[in-house]
C-alpha positions as CSV (number, residue, x, y, z in Angstrom):
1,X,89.3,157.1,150.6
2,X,86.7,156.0,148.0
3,X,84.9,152.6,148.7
4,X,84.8,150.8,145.0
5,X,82.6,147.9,144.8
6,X,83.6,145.1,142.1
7,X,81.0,143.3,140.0
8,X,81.6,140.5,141.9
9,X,80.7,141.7,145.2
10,X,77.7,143.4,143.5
11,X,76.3,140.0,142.5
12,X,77.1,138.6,146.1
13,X,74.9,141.5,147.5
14,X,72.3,141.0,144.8
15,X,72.2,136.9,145.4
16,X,72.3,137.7,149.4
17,X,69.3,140.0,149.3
18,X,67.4,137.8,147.1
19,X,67.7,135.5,149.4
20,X,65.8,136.8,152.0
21,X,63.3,138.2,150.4
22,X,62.7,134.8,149.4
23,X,62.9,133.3,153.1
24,X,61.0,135.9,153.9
25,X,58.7,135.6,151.9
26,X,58.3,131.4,152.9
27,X,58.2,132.4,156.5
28,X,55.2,134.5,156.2
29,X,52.0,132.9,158.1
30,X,49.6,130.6,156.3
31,X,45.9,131.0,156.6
32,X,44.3,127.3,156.5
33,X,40.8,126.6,155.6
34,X,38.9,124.6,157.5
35,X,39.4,120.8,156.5
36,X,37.2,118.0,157.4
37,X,38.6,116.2,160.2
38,X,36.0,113.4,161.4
39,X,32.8,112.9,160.1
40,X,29.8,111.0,161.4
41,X,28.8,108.8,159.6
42,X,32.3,108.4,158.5
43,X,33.3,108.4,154.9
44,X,33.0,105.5,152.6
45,X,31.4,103.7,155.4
46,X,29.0,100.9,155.0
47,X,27.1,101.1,158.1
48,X,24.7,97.8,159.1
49,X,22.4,100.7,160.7
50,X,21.2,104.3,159.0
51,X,22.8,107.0,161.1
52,X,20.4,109.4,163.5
53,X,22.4,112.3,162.7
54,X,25.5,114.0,160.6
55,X,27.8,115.9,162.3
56,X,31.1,117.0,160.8
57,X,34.0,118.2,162.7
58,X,37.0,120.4,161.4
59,X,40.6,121.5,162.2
60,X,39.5,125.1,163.0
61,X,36.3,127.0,164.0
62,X,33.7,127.5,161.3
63,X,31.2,130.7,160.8
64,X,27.8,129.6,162.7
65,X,25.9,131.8,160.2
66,X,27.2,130.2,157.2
67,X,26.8,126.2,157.0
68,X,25.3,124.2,154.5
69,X,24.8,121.0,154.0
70,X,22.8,118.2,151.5
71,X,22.2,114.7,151.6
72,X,21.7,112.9,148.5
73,X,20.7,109.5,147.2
74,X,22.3,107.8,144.6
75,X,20.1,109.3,142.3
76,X,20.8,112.6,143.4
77,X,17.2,112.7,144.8
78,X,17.8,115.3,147.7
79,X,16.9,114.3,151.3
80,X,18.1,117.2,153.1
81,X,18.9,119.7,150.4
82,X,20.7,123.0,151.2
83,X,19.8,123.3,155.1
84,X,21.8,125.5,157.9
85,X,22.9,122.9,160.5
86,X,23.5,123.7,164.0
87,X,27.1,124.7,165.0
88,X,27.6,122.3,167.8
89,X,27.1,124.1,171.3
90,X,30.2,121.6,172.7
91,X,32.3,122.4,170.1
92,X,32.6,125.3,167.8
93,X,34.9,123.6,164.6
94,X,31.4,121.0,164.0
95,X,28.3,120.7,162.6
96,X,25.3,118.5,163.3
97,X,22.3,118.1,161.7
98,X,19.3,115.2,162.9
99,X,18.7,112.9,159.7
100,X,15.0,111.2,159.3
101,X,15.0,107.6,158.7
102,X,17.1,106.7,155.7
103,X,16.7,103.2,153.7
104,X,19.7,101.3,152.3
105,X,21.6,102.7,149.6
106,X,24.0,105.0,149.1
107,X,24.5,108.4,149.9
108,X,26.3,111.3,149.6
109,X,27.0,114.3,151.9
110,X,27.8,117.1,150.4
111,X,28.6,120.6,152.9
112,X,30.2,123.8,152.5
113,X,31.7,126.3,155.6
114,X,33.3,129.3,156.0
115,X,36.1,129.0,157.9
116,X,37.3,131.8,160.8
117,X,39.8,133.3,158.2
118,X,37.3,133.8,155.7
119,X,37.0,131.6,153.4
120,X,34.7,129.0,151.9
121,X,35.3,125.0,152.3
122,X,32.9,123.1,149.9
123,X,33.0,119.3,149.3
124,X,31.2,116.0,149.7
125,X,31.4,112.6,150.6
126,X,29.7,109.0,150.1
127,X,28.2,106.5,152.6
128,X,26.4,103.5,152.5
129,X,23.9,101.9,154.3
130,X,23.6,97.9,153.6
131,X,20.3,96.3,153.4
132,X,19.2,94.1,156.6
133,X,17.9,91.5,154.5
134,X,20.1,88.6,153.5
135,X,18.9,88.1,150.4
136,X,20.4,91.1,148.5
């Protein structure tokens, strides 16, 4: 006996299959980038005090060969321009780097990582640092 499918059951099959190739295909791991996390000093701050140090920490592991990472003034006058911070020796997913004395303003941190899974995180962010004298 000869097993006849119809056109109906055809398109069942069809619809069925496509169906888990598509679940499938949704179920299949994602490889993250490292994302900024925490960041010291934090973004947008206004701090009272310049910060000794910047030290970023993300959700995953970063390279320790590959780290970069700028501070700018407003102006875009570099103070640290395009220097390999130190992979924290407590902590493998951040980044420090010692700052020299900074005068009020505001500045922006710009860095760029490459994550475990291989690929590169670039970005920046601002912070400000408020001027101690009442005046201004």
């Amino acid at each position: 006996m000869e097993s006849r499918t119809t056109p109906l059951q055809r398109a069942a099959r069809g619809c069925a299959l496509l169906l888990i190739a598509t679940l499938g295909l949704h179920s299949a791991p994602v490889l993250a980038h490292a994302m900024l996390v925490k960041a010291e000093p934090p973004r947008r701050a206004v701090l009272k005090k310049p910060p000794t140090q910047v030290r970023l920490w993300f959700n995953e592991e970063v390279e320790k060969d590959y780290p970069l990472l700028s501070i700018y003034q407003a102006d875009k006058t570099p103070i640290v321009d395009r220097i390999k911070p130190e992979v924290s020796a407590d902590d493998p997913r951040s980044i420090v780097h010692p700052l020299p004395e900074l005068a009020p303003g505001k500045y922006t941190v710009e860095y760029k990582v490459l994550s475990v899974d291989g690929h590169t995180v670039k970005s920046s962010y601002d912070f400000t640092i408020k001027s101690q004298d009442p005046s201004q």
